[in-house]
N, CA and C atoms as an extended XYZ file, in Angstrom:
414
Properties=species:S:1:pos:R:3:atomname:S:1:resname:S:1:resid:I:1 pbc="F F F"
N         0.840       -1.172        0.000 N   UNK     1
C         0.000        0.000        0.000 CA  UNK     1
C         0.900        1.255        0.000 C   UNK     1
N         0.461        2.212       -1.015 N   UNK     2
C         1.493        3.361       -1.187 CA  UNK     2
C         1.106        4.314        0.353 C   UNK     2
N         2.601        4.531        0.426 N   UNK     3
C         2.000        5.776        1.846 CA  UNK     3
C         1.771        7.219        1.219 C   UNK     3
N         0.889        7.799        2.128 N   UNK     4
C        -0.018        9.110        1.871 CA  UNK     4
C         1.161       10.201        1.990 C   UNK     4
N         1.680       11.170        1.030 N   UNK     5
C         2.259       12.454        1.078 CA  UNK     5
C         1.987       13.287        2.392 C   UNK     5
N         2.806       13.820        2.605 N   UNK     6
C         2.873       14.606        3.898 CA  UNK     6
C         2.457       15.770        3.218 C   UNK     6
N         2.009       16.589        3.451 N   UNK     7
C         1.184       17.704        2.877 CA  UNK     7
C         2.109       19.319        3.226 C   UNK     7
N         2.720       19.932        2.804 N   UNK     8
C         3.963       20.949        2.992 CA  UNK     8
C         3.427       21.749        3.883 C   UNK     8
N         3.728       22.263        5.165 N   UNK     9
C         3.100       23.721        5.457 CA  UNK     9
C         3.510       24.822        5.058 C   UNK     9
N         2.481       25.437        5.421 N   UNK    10
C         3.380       26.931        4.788 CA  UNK    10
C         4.469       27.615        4.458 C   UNK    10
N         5.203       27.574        5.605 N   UNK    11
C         6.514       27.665        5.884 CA  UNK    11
C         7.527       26.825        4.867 C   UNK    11
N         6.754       25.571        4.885 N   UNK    12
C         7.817       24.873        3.769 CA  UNK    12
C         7.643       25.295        2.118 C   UNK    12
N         6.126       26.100        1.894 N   UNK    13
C         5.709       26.469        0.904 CA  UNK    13
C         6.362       27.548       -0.020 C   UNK    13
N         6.435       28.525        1.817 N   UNK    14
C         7.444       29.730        0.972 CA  UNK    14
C         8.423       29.534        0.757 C   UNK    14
N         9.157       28.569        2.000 N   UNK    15
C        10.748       28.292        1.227 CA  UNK    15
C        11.281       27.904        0.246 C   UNK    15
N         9.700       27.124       -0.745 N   UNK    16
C        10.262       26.258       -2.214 CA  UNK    16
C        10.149       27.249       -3.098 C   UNK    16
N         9.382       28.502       -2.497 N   UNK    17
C         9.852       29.613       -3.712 CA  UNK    17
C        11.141       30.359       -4.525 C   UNK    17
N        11.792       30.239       -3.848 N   UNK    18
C        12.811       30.486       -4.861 CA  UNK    18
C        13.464       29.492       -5.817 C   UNK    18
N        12.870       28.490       -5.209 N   UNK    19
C        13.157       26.883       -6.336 CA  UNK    19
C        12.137       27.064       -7.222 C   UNK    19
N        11.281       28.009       -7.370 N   UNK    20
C         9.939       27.523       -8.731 CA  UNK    20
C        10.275       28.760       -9.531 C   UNK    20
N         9.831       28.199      -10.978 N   UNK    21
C        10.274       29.031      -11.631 CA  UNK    21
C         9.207       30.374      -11.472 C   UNK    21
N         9.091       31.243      -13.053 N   UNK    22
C         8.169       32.221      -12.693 CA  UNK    22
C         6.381       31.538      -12.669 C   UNK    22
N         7.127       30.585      -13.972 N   UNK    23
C         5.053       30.015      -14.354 CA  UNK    23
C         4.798       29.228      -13.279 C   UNK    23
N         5.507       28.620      -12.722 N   UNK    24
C         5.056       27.782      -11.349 CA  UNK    24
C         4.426       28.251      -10.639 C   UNK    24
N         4.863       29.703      -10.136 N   UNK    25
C         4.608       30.494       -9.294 CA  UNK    25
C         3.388       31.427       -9.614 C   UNK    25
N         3.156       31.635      -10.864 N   UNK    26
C         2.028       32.168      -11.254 CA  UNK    26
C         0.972       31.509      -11.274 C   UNK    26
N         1.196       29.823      -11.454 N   UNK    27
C         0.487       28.872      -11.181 CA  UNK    27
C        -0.296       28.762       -9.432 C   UNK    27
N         0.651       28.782       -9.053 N   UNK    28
C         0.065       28.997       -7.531 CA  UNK    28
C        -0.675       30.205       -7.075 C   UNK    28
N        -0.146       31.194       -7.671 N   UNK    29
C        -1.310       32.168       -7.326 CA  UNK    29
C        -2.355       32.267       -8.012 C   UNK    29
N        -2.566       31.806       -9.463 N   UNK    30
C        -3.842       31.874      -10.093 CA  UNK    30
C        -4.832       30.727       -9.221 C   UNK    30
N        -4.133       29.367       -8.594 N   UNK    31
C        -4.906       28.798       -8.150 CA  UNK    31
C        -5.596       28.833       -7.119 C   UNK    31
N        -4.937       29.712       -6.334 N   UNK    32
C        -5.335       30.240       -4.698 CA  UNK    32
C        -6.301       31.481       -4.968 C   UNK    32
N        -6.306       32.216       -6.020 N   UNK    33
C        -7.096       33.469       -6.078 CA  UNK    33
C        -8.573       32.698       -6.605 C   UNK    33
N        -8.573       31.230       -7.969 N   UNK    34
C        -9.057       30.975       -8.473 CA  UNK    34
C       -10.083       30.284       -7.150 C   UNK    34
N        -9.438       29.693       -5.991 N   UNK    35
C       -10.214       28.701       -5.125 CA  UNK    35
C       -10.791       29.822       -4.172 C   UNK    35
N        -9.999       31.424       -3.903 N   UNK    36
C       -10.622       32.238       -3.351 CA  UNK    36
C       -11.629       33.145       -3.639 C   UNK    36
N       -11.168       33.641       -5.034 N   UNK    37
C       -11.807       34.646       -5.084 CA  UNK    37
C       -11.480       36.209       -5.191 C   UNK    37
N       -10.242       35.611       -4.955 N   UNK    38
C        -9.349       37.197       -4.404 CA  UNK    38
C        -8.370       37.032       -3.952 C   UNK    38
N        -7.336       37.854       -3.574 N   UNK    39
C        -5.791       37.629       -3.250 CA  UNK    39
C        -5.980       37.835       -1.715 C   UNK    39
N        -5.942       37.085       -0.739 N   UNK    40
C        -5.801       36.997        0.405 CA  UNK    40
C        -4.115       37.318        0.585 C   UNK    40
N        -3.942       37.139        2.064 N   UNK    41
C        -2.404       37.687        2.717 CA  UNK    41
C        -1.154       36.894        2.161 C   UNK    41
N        -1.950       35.247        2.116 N   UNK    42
C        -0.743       34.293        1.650 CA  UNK    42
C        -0.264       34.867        0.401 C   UNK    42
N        -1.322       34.900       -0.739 N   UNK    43
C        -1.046       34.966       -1.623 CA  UNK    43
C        -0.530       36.206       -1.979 C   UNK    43
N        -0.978       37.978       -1.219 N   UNK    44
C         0.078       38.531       -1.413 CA  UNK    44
C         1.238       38.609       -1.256 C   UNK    44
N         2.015       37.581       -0.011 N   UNK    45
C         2.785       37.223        0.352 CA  UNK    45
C         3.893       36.894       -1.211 C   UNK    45
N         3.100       35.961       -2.024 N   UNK    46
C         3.577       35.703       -3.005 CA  UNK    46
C         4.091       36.436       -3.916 C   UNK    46
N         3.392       37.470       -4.099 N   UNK    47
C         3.388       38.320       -5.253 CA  UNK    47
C         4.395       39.535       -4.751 C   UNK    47
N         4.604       39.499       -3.457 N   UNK    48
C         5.545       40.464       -2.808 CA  UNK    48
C         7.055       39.768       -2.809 C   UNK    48
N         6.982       38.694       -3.135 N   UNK    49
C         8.031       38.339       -3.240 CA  UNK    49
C         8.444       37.971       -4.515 C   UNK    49
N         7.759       38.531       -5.535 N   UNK    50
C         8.158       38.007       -6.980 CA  UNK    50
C         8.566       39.648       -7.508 C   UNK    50
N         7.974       40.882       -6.540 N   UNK    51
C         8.601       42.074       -6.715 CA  UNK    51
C         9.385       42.326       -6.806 C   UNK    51
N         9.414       42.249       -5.377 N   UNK    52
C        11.002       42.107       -4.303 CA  UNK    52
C        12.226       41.576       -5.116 C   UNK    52
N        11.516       40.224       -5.860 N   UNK    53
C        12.944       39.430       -6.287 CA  UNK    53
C        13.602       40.164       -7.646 C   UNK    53
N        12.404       40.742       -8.406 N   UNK    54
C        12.082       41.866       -9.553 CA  UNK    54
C        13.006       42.881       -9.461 C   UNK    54
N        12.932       43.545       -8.253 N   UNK    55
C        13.488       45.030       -7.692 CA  UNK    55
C        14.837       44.426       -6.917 C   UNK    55
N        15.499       43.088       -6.953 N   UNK    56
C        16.735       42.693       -6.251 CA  UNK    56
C        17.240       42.361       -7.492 C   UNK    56
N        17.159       41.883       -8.871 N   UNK    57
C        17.680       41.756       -9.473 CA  UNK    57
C        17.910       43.080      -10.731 C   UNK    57
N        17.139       43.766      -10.376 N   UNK    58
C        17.717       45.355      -11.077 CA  UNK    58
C        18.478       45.551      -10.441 C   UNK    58
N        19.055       45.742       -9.646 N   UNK    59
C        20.459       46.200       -8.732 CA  UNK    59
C        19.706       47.314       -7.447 C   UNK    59
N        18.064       47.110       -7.210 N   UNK    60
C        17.946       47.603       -5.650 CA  UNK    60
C        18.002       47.135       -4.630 C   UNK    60
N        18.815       48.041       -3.602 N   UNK    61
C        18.939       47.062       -2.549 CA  UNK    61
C        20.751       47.007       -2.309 C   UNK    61
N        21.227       47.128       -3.194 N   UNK    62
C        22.714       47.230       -3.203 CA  UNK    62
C        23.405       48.176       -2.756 C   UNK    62
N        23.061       49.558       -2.805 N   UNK    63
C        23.507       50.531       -2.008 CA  UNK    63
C        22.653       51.614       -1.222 C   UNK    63
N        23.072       52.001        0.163 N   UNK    64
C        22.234       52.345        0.840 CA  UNK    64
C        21.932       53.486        0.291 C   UNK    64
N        20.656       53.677        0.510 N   UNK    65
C        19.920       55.516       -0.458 CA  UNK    65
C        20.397       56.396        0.481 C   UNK    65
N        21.060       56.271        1.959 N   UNK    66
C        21.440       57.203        2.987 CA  UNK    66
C        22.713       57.550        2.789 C   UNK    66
N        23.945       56.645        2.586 N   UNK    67
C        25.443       56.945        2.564 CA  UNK    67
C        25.940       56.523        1.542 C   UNK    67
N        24.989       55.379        0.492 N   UNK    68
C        25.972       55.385       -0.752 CA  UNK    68
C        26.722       54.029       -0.497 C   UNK    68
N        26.592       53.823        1.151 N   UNK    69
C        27.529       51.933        1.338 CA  UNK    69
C        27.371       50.947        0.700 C   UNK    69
N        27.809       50.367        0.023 N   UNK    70
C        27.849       48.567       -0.516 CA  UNK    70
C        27.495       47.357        0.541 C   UNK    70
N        27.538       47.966        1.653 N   UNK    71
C        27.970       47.075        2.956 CA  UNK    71
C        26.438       46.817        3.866 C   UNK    71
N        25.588       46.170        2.705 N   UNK    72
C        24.108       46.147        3.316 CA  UNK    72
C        23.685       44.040        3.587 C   UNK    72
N        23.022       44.306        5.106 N   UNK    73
C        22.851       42.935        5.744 CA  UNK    73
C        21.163       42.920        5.387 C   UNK    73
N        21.243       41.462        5.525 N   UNK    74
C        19.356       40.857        5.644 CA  UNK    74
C        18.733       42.199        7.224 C   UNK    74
N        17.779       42.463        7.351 N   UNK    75
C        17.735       42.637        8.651 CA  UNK    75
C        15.811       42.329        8.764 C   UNK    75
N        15.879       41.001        8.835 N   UNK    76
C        14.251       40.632        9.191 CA  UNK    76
C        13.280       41.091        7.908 C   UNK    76
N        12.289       40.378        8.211 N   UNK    77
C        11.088       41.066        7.146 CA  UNK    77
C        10.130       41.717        7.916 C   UNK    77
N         9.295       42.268        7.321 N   UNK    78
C         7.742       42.955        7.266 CA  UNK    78
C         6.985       41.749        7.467 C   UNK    78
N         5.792       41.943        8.467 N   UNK    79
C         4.415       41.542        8.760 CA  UNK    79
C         4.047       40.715        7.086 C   UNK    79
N         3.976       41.959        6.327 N   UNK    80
C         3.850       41.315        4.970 CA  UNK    80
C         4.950       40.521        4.164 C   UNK    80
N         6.045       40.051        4.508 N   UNK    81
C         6.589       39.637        3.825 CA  UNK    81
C         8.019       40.223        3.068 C   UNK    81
N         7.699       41.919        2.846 N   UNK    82
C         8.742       42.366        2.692 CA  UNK    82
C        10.340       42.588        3.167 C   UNK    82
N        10.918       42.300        2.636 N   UNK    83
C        12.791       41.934        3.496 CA  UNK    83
C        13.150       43.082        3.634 C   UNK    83
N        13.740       43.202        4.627 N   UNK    84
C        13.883       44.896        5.436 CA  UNK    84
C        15.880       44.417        5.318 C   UNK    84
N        16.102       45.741        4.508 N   UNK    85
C        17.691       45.999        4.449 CA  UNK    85
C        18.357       46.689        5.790 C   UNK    85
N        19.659       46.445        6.268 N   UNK    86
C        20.071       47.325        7.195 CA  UNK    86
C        21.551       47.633        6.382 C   UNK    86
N        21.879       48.805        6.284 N   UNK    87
C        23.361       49.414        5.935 CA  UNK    87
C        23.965       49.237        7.319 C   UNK    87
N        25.220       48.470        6.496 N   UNK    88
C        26.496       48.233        8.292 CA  UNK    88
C        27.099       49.140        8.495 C   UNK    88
N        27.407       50.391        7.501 N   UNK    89
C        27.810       51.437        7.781 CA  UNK    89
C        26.926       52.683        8.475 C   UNK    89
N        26.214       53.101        7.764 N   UNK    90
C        25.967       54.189        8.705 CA  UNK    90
C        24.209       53.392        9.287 C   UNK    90
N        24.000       52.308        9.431 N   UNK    91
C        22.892       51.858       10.148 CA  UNK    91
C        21.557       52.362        9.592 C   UNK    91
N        21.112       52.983        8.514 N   UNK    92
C        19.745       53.354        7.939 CA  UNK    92
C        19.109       51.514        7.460 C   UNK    92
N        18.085       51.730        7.797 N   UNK    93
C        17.061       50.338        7.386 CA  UNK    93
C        16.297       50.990        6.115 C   UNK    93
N        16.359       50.519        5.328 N   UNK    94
C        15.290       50.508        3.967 CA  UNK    94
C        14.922       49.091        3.599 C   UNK    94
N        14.213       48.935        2.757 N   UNK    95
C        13.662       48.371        1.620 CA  UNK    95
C        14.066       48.357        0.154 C   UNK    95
N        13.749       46.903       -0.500 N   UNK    96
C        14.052       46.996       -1.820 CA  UNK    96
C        13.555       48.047       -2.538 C   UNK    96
N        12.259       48.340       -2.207 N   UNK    97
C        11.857       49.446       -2.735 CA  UNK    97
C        11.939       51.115       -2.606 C   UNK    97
N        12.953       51.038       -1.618 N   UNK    98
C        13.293       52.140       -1.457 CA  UNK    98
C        13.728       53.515       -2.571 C   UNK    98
N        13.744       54.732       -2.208 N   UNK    99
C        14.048       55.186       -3.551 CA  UNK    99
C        13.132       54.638       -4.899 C   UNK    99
N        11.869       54.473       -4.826 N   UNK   100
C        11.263       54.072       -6.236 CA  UNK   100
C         9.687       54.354       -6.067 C   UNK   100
N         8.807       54.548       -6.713 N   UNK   101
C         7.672       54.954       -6.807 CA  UNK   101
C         6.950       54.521       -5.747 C   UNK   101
N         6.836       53.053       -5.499 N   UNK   102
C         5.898       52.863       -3.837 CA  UNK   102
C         6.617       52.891       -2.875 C   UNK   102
N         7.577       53.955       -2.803 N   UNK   103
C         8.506       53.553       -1.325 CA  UNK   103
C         7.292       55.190       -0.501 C   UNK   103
N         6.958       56.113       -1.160 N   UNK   104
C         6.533       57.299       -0.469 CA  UNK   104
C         4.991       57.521       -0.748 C   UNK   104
N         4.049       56.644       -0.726 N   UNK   105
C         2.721       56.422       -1.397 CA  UNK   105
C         1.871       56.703        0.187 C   UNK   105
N         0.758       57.489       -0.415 N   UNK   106
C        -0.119       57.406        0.823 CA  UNK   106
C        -0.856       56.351        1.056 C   UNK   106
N        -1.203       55.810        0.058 N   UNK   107
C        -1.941       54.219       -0.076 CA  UNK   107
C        -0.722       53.310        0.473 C   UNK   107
N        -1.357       51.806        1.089 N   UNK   108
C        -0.472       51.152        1.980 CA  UNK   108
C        -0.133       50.238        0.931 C   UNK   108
N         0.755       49.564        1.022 N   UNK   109
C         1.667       48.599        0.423 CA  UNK   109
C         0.496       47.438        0.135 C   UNK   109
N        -0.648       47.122        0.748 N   UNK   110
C        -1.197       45.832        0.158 CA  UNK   110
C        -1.675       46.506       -0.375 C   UNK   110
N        -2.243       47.806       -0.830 N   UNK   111
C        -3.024       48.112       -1.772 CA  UNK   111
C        -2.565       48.551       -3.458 C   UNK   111
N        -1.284       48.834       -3.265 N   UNK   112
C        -0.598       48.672       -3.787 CA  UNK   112
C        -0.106       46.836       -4.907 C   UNK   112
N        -0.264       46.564       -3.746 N   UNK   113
C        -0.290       44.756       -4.354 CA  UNK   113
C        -1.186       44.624       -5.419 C   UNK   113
N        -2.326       44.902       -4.546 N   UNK   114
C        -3.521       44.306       -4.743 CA  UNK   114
C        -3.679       45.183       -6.066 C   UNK   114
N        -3.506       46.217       -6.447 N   UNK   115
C        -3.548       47.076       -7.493 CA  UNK   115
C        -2.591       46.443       -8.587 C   UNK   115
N        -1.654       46.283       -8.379 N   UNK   116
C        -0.667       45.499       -9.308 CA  UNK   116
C        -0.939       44.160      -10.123 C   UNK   116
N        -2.331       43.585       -8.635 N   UNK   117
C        -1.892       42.608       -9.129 CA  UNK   117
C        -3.180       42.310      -10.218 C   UNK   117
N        -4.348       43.061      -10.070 N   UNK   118
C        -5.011       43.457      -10.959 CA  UNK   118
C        -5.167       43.965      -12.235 C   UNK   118
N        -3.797       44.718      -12.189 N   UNK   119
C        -3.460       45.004      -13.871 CA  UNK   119
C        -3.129       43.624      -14.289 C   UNK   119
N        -2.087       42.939      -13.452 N   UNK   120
C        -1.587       41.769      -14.626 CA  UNK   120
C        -2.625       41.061      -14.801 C   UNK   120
N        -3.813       40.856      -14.037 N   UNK   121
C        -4.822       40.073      -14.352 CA  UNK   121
C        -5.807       40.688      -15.636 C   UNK   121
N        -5.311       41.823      -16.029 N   UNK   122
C        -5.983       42.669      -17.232 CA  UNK   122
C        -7.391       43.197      -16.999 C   UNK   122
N        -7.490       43.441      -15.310 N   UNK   123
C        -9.108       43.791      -15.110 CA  UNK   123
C        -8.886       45.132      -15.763 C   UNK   123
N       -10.546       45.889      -15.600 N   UNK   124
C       -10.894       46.832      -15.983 CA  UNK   124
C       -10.600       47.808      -14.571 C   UNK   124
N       -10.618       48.919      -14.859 N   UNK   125
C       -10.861       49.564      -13.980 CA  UNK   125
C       -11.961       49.545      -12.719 C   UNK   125
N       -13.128       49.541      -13.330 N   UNK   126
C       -14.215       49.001      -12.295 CA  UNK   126
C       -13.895       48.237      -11.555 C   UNK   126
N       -13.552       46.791      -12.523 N   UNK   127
C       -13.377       45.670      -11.630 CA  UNK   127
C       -11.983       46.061      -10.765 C   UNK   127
N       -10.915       46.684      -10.711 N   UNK   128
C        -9.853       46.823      -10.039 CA  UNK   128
C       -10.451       47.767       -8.797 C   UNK   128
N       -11.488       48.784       -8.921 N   UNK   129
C       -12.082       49.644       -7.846 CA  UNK   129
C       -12.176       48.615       -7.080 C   UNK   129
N       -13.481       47.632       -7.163 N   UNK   130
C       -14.291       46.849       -6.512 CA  UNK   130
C       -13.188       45.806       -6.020 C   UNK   130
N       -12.338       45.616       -6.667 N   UNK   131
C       -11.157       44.741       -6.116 CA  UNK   131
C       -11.167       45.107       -4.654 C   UNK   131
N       -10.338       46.101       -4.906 N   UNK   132
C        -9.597       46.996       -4.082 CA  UNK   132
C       -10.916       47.106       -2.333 C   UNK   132
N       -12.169       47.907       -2.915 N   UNK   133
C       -12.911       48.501       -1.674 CA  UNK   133
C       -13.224       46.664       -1.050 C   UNK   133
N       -13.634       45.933       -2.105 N   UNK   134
C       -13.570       44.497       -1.352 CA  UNK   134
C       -12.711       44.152       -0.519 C   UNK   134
N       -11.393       44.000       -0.776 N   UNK   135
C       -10.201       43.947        0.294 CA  UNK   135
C       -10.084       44.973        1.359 C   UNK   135
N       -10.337       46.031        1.246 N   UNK   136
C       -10.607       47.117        2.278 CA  UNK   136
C       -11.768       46.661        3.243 C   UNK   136
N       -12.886       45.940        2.714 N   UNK   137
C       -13.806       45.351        3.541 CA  UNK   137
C       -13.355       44.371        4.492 C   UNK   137
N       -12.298       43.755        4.088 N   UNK   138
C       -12.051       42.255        5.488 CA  UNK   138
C       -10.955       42.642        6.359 C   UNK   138
């Protein structure tokens, strides 16, 4: 009798992300939005990290926007997911996104997501409103 798969938790979920490619990964979020309905936390989780990895491989993140140092450590993430930079030199904490269009937004970072992630889905405007005040609802 074949034995039953151990089923990944979360934790083991996000860690296989940087092992999947991009369609894998788009795969997983079309399927979680498709079984939801909508992009819940996990799944922005996801999409914040396909930014992130977006905005680390342009070269942000490499020098601090405060002193100009090369000399930048991991220093923890965000609630949401986002990886928080620390410069070893003069100690300023940023973000990948620092220095770039959503680093100074009055709208909050999931809305932001959630806006993003609506264009790639090719909604309309309407439907991206109603996105949006929906997620503002929970």
């Amino acid at each position: 009798m074949p034995r039953k798969k151990k089923e990944p938790t979360f934790n083991e979920l996000l860690d296989s992300i940087p092992k999947m490619t991009k369609r894998q990964r788009q795969q997983v979020i079309t399927k979680i939005i498709k079984e939801n309905g909508y992009a819940d936390n996990r799944t922005k989780k996801f999409i914040n990290y396909d930014l992130q990895e977006h905005m680390r491989k342009e070269g942000f993140g490499k020098v601090s926007p405060n002193c100009g140092s090369m000399i930048i450590v991991k220093n923890g993430e965000r609630e949401n997911g986002v990886q928080r930079l620390n410069c070893a030199d003069c100690g300023y904490n940023f973000i990948y996104f620092s220095n770039a269009l959503l680093e100074k937004t009055k709208y909050s970072w999931d809305v932001w997501i959630e806006f993003i992630y609506q264009m790639i889905l090719n909604h309309s405007l309407k439907q991206t409103v109603s996105a949006l005040i929906e997620d503002k609802k929970e």
